[in-house]
C-alpha positions as CSV (number, residue, x, y, z in Angstrom):
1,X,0.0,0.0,0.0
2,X,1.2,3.9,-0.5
3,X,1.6,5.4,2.5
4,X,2.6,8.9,4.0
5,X,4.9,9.2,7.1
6,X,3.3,11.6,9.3
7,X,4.8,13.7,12.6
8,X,2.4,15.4,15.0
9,X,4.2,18.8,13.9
10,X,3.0,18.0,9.8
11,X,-0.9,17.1,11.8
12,X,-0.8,20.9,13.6
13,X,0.3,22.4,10.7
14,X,-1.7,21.3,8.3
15,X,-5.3,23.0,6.8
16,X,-8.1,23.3,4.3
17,X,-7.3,25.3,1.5
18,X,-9.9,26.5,-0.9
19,X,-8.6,25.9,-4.8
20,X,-10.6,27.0,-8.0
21,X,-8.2,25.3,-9.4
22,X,-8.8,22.2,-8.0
23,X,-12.1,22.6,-8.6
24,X,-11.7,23.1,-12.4
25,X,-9.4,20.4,-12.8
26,X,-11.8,18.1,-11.0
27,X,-14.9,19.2,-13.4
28,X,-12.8,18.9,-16.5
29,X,-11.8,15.4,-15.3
30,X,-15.9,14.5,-14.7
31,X,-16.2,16.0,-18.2
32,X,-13.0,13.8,-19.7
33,X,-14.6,10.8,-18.6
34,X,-18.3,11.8,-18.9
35,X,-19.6,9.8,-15.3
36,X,-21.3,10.9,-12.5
37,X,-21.2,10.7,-9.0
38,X,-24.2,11.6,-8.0
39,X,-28.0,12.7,-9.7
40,X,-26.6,16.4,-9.2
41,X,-23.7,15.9,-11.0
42,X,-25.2,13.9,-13.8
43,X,-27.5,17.2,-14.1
44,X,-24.3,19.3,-14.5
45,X,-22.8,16.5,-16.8
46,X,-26.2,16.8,-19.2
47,X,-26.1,20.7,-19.3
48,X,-22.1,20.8,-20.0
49,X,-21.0,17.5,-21.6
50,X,-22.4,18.3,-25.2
51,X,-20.4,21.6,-25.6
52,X,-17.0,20.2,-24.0
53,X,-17.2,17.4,-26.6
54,X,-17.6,19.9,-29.4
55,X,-14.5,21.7,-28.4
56,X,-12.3,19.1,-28.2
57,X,-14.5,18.0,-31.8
58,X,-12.2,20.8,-33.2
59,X,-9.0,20.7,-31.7
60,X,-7.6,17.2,-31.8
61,X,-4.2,18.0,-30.4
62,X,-6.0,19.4,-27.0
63,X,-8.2,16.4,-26.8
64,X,-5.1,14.1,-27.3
65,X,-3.2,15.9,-24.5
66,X,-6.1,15.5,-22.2
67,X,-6.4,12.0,-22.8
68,X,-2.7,11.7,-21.9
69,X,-3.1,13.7,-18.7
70,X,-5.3,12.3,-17.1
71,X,-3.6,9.3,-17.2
72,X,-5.0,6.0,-15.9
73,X,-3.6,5.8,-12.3
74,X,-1.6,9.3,-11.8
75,X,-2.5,12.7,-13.7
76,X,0.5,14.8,-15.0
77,X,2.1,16.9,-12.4
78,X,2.4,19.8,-14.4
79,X,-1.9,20.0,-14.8
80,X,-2.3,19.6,-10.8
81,X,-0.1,22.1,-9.3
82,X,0.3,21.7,-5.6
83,X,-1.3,25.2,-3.8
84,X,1.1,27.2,-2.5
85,X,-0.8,27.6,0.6
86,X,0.3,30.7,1.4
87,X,-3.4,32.5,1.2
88,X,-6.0,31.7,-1.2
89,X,-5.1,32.4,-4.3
90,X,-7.7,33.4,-7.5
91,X,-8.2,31.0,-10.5
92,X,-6.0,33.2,-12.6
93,X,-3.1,32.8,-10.3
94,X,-3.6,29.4,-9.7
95,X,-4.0,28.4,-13.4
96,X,-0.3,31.1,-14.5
97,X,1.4,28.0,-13.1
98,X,0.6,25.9,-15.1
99,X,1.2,28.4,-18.0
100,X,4.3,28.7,-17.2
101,X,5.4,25.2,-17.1
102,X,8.6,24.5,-19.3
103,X,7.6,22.6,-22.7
104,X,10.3,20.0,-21.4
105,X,8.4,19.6,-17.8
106,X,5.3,18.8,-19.3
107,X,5.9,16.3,-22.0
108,X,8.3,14.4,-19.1
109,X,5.0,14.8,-17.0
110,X,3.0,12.9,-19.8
111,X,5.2,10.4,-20.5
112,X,4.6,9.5,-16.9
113,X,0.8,9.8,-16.5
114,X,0.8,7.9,-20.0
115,X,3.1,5.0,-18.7
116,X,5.1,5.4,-21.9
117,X,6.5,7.6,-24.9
118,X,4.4,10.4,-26.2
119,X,2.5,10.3,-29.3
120,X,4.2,12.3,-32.1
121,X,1.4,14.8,-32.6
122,X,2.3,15.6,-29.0
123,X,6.2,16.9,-29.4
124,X,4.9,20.1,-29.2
125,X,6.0,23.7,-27.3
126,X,2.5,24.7,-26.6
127,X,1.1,21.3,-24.2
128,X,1.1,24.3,-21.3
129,X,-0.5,26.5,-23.1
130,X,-3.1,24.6,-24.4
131,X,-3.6,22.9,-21.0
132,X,-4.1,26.2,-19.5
133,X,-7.0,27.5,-22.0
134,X,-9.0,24.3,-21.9
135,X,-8.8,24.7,-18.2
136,X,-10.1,28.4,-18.4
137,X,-12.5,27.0,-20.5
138,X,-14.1,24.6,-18.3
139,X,-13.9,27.4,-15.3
140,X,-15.4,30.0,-17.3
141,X,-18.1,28.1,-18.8
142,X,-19.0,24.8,-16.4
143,X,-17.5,26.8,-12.7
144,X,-18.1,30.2,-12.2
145,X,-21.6,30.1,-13.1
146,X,-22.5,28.2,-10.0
147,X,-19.1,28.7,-8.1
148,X,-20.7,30.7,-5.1
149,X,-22.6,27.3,-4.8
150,X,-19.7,25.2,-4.8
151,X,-17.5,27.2,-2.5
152,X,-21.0,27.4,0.7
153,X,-20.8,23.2,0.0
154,X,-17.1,23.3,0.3
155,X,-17.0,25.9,2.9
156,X,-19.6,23.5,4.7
157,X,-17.7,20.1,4.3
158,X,-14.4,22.3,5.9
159,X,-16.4,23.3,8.9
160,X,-17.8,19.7,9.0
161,X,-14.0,17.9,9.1
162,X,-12.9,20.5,11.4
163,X,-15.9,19.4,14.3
164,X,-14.8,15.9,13.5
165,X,-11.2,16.9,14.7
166,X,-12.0,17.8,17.7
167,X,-14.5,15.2,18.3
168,X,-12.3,12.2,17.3
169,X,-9.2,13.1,16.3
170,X,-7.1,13.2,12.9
171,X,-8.2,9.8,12.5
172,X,-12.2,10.8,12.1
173,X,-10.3,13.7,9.7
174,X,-8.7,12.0,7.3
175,X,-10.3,8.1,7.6
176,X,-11.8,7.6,4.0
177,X,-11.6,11.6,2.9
178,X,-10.8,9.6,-0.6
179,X,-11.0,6.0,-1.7
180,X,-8.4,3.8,-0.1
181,X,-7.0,6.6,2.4
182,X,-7.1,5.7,6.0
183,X,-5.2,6.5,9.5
184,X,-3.0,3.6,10.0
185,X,-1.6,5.1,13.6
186,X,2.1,5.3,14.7
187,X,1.7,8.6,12.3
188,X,1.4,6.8,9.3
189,X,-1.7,8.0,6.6
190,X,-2.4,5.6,4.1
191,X,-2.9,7.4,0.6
192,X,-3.5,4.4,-1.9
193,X,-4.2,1.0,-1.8
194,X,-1.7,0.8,-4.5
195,X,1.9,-0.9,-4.3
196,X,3.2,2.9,-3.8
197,X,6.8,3.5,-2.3
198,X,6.2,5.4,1.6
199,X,7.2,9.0,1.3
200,X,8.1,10.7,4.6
201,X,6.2,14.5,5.3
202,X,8.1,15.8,8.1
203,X,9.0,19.1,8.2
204,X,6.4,19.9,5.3
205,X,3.0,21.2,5.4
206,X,0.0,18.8,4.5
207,X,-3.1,21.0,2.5
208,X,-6.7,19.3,2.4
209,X,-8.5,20.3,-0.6
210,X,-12.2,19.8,-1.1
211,X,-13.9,19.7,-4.4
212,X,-17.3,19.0,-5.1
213,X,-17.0,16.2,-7.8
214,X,-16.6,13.2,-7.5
215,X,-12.8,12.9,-8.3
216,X,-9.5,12.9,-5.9
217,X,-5.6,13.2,-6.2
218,X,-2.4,14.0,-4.3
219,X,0.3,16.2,-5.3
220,X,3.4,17.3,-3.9
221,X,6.4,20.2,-4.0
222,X,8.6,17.9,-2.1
223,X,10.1,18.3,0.6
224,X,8.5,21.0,1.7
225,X,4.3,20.9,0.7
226,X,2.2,18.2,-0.2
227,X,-1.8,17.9,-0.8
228,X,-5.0,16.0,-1.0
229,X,-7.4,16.9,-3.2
230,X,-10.4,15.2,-2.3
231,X,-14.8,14.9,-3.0
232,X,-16.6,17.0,-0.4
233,X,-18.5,14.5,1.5
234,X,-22.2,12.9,-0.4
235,X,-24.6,14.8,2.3
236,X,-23.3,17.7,2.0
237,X,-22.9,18.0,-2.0
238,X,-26.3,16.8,-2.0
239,X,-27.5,18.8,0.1
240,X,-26.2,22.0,-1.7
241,X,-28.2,20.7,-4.9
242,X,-31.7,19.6,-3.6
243,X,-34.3,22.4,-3.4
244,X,-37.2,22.1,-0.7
245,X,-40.4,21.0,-2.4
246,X,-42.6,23.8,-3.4
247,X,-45.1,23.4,-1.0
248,X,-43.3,23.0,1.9
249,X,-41.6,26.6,0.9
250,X,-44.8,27.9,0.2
251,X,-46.1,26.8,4.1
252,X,-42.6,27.9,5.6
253,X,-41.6,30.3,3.5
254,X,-38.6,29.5,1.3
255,X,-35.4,30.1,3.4
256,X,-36.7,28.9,6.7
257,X,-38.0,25.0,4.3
258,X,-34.2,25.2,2.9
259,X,-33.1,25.0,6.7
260,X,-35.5,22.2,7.6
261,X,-34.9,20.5,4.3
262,X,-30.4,20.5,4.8
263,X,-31.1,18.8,8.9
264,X,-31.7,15.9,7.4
265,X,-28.6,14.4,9.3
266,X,-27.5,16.8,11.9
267,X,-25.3,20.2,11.2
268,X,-24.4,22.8,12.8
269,X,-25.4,26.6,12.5
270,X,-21.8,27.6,11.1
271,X,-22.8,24.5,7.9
272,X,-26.4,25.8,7.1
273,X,-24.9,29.4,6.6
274,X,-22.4,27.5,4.5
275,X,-24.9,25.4,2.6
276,X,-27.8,28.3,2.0
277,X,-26.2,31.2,2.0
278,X,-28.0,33.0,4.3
279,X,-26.7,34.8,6.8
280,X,-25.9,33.7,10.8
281,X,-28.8,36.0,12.2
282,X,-31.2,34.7,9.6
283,X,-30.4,31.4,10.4
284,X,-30.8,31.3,14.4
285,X,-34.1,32.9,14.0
286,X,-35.3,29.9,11.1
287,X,-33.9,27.5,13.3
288,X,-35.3,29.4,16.7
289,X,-39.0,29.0,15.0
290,X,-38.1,25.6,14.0
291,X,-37.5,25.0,17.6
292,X,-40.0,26.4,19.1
293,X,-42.5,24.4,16.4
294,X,-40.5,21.3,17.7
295,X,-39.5,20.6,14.3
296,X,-36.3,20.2,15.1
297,X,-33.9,19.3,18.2
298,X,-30.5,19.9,19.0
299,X,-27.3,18.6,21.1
300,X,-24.0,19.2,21.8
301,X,-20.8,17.5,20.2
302,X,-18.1,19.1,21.4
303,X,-17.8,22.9,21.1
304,X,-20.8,22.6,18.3
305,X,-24.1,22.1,18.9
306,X,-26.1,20.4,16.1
307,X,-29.6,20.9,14.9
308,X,-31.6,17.5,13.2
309,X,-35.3,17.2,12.5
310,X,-37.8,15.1,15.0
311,X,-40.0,12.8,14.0
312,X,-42.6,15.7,13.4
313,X,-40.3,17.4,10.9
314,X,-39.4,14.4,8.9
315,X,-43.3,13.3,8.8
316,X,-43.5,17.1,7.5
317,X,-40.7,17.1,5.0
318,X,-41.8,13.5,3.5
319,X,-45.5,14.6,3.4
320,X,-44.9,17.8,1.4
321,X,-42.1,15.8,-1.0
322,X,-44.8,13.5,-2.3
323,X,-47.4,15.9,-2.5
């Protein structure tokens, strides 16, 4: 198995980063292979699929150098920069790194992720380049739209892992966060279930990076940053896609149903601003009235206290869903 040696310093040092980036590179791999993870990305899929198809219709070289990218076990380094971490940094900066790649760098990088020699039509000075406006394609056209969306379900799925660390450790942090990754104890993270040589991370600074697709990678600047890229967890991208029935909106009013609608498993106030939207003040008072209406309960876990729907609000929820 792959595995990561781990100190306690790495653990304290490490954190979320937001990367548009990421996120870009993840659609644009959903899009390469043209499967979903879910019914919400399979709408996203339907509404984006046809028009990334007929772009790479028209420019064979791009659509070969995608292929080779994203290879069958390991993408090319040179398309999945590790973040700098240093501060989030906008799409545009993210994506001048990969611009700037040396022609050299990224045909070695293919070669890799292909598992052999390039293809002729792929000795080329422009791979970067071309790498670089596809992804700017896919951000502009298939990301931004909805990326206020996607960052609240990211945001959310941050605030959820960070109530996991302090209820049960690194080990409730990191324990399936993609397939085959696990906490193995004496500081050792398993990364892949693959025969993958054990890298050692001390000293360096370990970034967690959420996307919502379906899809997941590591990357590294070795010695001194590495990273997880990694799918937001299924509630919560769900939950950022599935709109309260009508009629339940129309007997709540539409904010306060979204709120009932998302405690479907328990969350915290911090994750329903995330996931709606709305702000903290508008959110106490929803769930106050929720409350009050016993709707909902709550409890403490930890330093967080979680609100989930009774028995009443589920019967409520489920009634107005099939009407």
């Amino acid at each position: 198995m792959g595995w990561w040696q781990v100190n306690a310093d790495t653990l304290a040092g490490s954190r979320f980063v937001v990367s548009p980036l990421a996120e870009a590179t993840a659609r644009l791999k959903t899009l390469e292979r043209g499967t979903a993870a879910h019914p919400g990305e399979r709408a996203w899929l339907d509404a984006h699929l046809p028009g990334y198809r007929e772009r790479l219709a028209g420019d064979q070289v791009t659509a070969l150098l995608v292929r080779a990218a994203l290879g069958r076990s390991w993408n090319a380094t040179f398309l999945t920069p590790t973040p700098a971490g240093e501060g989030e940094q906008t799409f545009e900066e993210e994506l001048a790194r990969i611009r700037e790649t040396p022609p050299e760098a990224a045909r070695a990088d293919l070669a890799v992720s292909l598992g052999g020699p390039l293809p002729a039509r792929l000795h080329r000075c422009d791979l970067p380049a071309r790498a670089a406006e596809l992804l700017e394609w896919v951000w502009t056209e298939a990301v931004l739209p909805s990326w206020p969306r996607s960052r609240r379900i990211i945001e959310a799925d941050v605030i959820a892992r960070t109530a996991r660390l302090g209820q049960g450790g690194w080990s409730a942090v990191l324990d399936g966060m993609r397939p085959g990754m696990r906490w193995l104890g004496e500081s050792r993270l398993q990364i892949t279930t693959g025969d993958d040589p054990p890298r050692e991370l001390s000293g360096a600074r370990l970034m967690l990076v959420p996307v919502t697709p379906g899809q997941s990678w590591v990357s590294w600047d070795a010695p001194h940053r590495y990273a997880v890229v990694y799918p937001c967890s299924g509630a919560l991208a769900e939950a950022g896609r599935a709109p309260a029935p009508g009629t339940l909106r129309v007997l709540l009013g539409p904010a306060r149903a979204d709120v009932l609608v998302l405690l479907d498993t328990p969350k915290s106030t911090s994750q329903l601003v995330a996931l709606t939207g709305q702000g903290l003040g508008s959110v106490g008072r929803h769930l106050k009235v929720l409350f009050d209406a016993r709707l909902v309960r709550r409890r403490r876990a930890g330093r967080s206290v979680l609100y989930y729907r009774t028995d009443a609000g589920e019967v409520l929820v489920e009634a107005q869903g099939d009407g």
